[in-house]
C-alpha positions as CSV (number, residue, x, y, z in Angstrom):
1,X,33.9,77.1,88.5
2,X,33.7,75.3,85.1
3,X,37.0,77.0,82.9
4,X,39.8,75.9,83.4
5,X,41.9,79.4,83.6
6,X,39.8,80.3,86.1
7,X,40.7,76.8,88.1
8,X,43.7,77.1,87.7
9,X,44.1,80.5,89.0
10,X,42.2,79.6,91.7
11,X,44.8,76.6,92.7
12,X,47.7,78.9,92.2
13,X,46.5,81.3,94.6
14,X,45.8,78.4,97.4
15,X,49.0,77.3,97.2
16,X,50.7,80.8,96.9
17,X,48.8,81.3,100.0
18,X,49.6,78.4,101.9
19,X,53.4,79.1,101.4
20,X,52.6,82.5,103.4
21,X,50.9,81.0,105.8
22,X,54.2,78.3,106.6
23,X,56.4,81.3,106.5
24,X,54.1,83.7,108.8
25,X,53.7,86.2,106.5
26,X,49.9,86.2,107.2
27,X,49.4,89.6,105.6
28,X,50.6,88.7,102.3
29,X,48.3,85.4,102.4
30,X,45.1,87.3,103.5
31,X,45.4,89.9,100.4
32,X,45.8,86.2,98.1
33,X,43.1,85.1,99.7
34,X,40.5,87.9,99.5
35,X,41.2,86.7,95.7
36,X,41.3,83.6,95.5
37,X,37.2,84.0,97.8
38,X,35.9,86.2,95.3
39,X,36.7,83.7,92.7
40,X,35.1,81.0,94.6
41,X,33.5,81.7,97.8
42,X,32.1,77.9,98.0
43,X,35.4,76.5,98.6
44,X,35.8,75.4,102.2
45,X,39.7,75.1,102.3
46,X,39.9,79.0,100.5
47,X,38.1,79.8,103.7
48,X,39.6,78.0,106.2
49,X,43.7,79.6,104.8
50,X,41.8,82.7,105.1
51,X,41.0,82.0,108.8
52,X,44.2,80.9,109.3
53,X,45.9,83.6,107.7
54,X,43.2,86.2,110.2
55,X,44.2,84.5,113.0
56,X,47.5,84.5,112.8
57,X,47.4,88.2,112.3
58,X,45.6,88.3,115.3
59,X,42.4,89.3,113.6
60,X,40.4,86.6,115.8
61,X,36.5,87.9,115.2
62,X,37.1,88.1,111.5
63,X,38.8,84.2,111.8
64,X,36.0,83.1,114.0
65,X,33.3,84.0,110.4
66,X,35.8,82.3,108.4
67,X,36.3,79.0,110.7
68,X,32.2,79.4,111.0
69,X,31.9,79.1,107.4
70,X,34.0,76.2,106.2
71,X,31.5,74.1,109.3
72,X,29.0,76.0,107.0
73,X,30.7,74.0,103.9
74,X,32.3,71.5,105.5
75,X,30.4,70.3,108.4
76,X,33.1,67.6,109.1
77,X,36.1,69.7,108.9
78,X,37.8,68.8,112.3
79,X,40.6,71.3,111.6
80,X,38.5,74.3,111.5
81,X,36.8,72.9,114.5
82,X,39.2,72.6,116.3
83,X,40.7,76.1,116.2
84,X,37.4,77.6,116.3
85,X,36.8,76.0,119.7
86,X,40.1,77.1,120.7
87,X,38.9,80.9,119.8
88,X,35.7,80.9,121.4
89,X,37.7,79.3,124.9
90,X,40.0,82.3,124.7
């Protein structure tokens, strides 16, 4: 993800997204995030809002793959850890 327009879209989504998420509208923030993935499915915090935004729709198997691949990205990400733990207990 080298041009800026592109970048910058990207951002604007991930924030658009995480202002969903605070306000529970998690279908509004997965459709923005199905974007903002196929712009850059290498970004670890694209994919953990996404799993965020599944789970709180209570789309839990889909959230599992997403939490699964930020630890694919982001082997130290503690958040997405944490609530994949928290799924597979369930």
């Amino acid at each position: 993800m080298n041009d800026n327009p592109r970048q910058e879209r990207f951002k604007e989504l991930l924030e658009k997204a995480e202002f969903y998420i605070l306000n529970q509208k998690y279908s509004e923030a997965v459709k923005i995030l199905k974007q903002a993935i196929a712009t850059d499915d290498e970004s670890p915090h694209a994919h953990y809002l996404y799993a965020l935004a599944l789970e709180g729709s209570n789309e839990q198997e889909k959230a599992k793959q997403h939490f699964r691949r930020v630890l694919e990205l982001d082997p130290e990400h503690a958040e997405a850890k944490t609530h994949l733990d928290r799924l597979i207990g369930e």
